[in-house]
N, C-alpha and C positions, 0 to 999 in steps of 0.2 A: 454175727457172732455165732460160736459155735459151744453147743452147750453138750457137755464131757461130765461124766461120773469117774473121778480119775484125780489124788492127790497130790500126783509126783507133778508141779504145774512150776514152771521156767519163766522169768522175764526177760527181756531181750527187745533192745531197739522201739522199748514203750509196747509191746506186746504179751499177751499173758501165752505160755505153750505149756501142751502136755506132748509128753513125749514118749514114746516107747524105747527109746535111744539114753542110754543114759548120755548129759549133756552139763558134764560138772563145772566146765568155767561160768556156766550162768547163775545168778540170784535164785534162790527156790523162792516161791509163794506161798505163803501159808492161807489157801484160799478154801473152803466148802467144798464136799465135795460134788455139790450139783452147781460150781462157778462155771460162772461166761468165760471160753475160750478163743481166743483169736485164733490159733493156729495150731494144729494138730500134726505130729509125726506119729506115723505108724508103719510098721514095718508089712512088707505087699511085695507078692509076686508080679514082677511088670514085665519079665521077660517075650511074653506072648506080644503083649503089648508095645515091647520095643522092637521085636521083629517086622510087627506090624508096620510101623513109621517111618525107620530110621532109612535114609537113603546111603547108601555104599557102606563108608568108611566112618562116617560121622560119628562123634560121639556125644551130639547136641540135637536134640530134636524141639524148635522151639514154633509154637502156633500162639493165636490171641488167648493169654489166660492158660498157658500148660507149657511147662519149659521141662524137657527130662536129659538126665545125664548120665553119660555110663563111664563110669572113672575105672581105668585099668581094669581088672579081673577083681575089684574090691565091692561093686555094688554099680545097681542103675539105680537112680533119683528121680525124681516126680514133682512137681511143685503145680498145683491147681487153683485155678482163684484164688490166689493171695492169700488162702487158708489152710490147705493140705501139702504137707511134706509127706512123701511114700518112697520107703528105702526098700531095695530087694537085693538082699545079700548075695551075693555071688563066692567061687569058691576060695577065693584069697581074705576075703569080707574081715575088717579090723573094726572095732565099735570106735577105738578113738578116732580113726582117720577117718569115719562115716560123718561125727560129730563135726568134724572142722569144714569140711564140705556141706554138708549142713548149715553150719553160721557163717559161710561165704556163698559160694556160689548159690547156691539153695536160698540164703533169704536173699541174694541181691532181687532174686528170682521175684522174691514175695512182696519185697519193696516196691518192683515195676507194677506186678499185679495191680496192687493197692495205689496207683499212683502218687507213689513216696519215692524221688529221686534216687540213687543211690554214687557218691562220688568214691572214689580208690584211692584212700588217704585216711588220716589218722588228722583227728580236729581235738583241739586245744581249747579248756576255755581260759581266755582274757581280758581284764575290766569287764567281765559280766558278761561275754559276748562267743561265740563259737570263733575261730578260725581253723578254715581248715586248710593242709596240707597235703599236695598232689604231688604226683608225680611218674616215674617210670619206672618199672621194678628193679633195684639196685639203686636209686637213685639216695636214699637216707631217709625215705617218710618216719619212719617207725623212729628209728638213732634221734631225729631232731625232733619229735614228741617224747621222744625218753629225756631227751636234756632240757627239753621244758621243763617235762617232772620233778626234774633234780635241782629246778630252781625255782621249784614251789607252785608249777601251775597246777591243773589236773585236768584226766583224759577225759572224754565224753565219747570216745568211738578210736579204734583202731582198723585196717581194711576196708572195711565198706561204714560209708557215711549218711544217714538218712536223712534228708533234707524237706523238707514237706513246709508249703503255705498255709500262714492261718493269717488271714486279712490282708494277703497279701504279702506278709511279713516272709523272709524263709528263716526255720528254727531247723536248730541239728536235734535229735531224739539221740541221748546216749546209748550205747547199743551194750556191752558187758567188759566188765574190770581185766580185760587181760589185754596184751600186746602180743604180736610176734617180733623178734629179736635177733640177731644172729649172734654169735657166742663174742665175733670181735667186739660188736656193738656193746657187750657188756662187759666183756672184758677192760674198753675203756674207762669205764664208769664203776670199775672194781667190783663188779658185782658177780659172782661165783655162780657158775649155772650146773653148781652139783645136784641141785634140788628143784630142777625145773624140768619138761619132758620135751624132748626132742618133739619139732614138727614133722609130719609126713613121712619119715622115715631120714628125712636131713639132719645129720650128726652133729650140724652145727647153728641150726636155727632152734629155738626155743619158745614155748609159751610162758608167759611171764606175769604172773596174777598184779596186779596194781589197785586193788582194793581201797586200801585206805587214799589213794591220788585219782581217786573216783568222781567226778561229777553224777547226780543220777537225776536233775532236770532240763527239760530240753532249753537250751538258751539259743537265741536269734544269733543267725550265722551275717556276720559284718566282713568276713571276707574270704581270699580263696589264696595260698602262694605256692605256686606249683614251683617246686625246685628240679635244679635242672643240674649236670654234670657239664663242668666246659674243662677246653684244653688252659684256659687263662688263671694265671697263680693269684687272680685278686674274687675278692667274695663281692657281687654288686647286686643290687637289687632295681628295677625298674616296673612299672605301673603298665600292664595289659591295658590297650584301648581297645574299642571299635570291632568289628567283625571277629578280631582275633578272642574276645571273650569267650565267644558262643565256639569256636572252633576248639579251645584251650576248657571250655566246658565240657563240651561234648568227648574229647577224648579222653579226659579223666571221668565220665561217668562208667562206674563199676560195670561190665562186660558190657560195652556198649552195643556189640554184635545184637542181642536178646532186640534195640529199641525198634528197628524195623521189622525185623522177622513176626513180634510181637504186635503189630500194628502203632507203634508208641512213639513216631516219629512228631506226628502235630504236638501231642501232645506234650512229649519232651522239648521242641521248640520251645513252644508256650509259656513252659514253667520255667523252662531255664530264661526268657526274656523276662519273666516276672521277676527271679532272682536277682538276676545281672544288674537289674536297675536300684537295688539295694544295697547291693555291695561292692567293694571294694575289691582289685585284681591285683595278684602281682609274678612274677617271675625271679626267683632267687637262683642267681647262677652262685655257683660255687665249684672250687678246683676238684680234679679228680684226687690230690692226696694236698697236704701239707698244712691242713686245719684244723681245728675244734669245729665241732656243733654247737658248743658255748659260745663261740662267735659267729655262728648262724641263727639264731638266738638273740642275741645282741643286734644283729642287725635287723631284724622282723621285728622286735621290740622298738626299736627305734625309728624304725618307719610307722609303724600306727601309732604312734604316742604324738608325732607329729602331724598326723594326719588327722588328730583329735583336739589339736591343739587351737 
């Protein structure tokens, strides 16, 4: 723990942070100001520093315990033992787009540190239980945890998923009440994105506060359905076995590049076999146009309902 004289204090993914970034889609803490901190952002010149490391072209410099990232002309990142974020502004430098890279790339960072999993998906909770959702970027992760929402579930993590054993168990750690979106995906669901703020600079991706369809205790993750785009006009779902879990694991873990470079290969074996023997796998194919998400929905509901039965 890291002990901060400092009131402006953020919760996120079961961690307390202070931050010199302002960092508005998370919960504030109403914490003392001489509280125990997990994780500290501050802002730090690293540019020496990144001259120092980086080899060529790169814009990833990752060793045991120190992941740093130089995004466009907007800022280099820093992530240290699982406890220090250090941003160095550069001369395009945006405070919101520091912040988003911050609660992605940055904590997937501090996840690995900490040896806390991290998957690339958006986890639902259901009958009391985490499931979460993988897949490939464009695939619908985010669309089909919003048409959860809209049929009463609630979110526990969007992007990065924190997955962590306690008795062996794996539980998800809610991470903070917002989505990303893209304007169709709301547009389906009539929802108006005159009052939400563009991501990244993308005109038509949006942050999307989901507060009150909040989860905010960690519940045991009972499964995993990596959805998938096919050329076939029918929505079918089938059961991951054998080898292919750990392969269907491992490429949904959030920038899985960082696990070797990091030395985090045993280790992510490991946990990911402890998991896999827990839960449940599945693969939901579905067509590239001519559906609902309410009937992708319908049928993830109806494969664990029977699989509980």
């Amino acid at each position: 723990m890291i002990k901060v004289d400092n009131t402006n204090i953020y919760k996120a993914f079961g961690f307390s942070i202070m931050s010199e970034i302002p960092l508005p889609q998370l919960p504030q803490l109403g914490l003392e100001v001489d509280s125990n901190i997990d994780i500290v952002i501050t802002k730090k010149d690293l540019t020496k520093k990144w001259i120092e490391l980086v080899e060529k072209d790169n814009v990833f410099v990752i060793q045991e315990n120190l992941m740093m990232y130089k995004f466009w002309d907007i800022a280099i990142f820093a992530v240290q033992d699982g406890k220090r974020i250090s941003v160095s502004p550069l001369k395009e430098y945006d405070e919101d787009t520091a912040g988003i890279i911050i609660l992605g790339t940055c904590m997937g960072a501090v996840l690995m540190q900490r040896k806390v999993l991290p998957l690339h998906g958006s986890a639902i909770a259901i009958n009391g239980k985490a499931y979460a959702i993988v897949g490939d970027s464009g695939a619908g992760k985010s669309t089909l945890a919003l048409a959860f929402i809209e049929r009463g579930f609630r979110l526990l993590t969007d992007d990065v998923i924190a997955v962590s054993l306690k008795d062996d168990i794996p539980y998800v750690t809610p991470s903070y009440p917002q989505q990303k979106l893209w304007r169709d995906s709301l547009n389906s669901f009539g929802i108006k994105t005159d009052d939400y703020k563009s991501l990244l600079g993308r005109e038509n991706k949006f942050c999307v506060p989901v507060s009150s369809n909040f989860i905010t205790d960690p519940l045991p993750l009972a499964g995993v359905v990596e959805l998938v785009k096919t050329d076939s006009e029918d929505i079918s779902i089938r059961t991951i076995e054998n080898l292919k879990r750990f392969y269907t694991f491992y490429y949904h873990t959030y920038r899985n590049f960082f696990i070797q470079r990091s030395g985090l290969m045993d280790w992510h074996f490991q946990t990911s076999a402890k998991i896999l023997k827990q839960i449940d796998m599945y693969q939901l194919q579905r067509p590239n146009s001519g559906f609902s998400a309410s009937q992708l929905v319908s049928k993830i509901l109806t494969t664990i309902n029977k699989g509980e039965e």
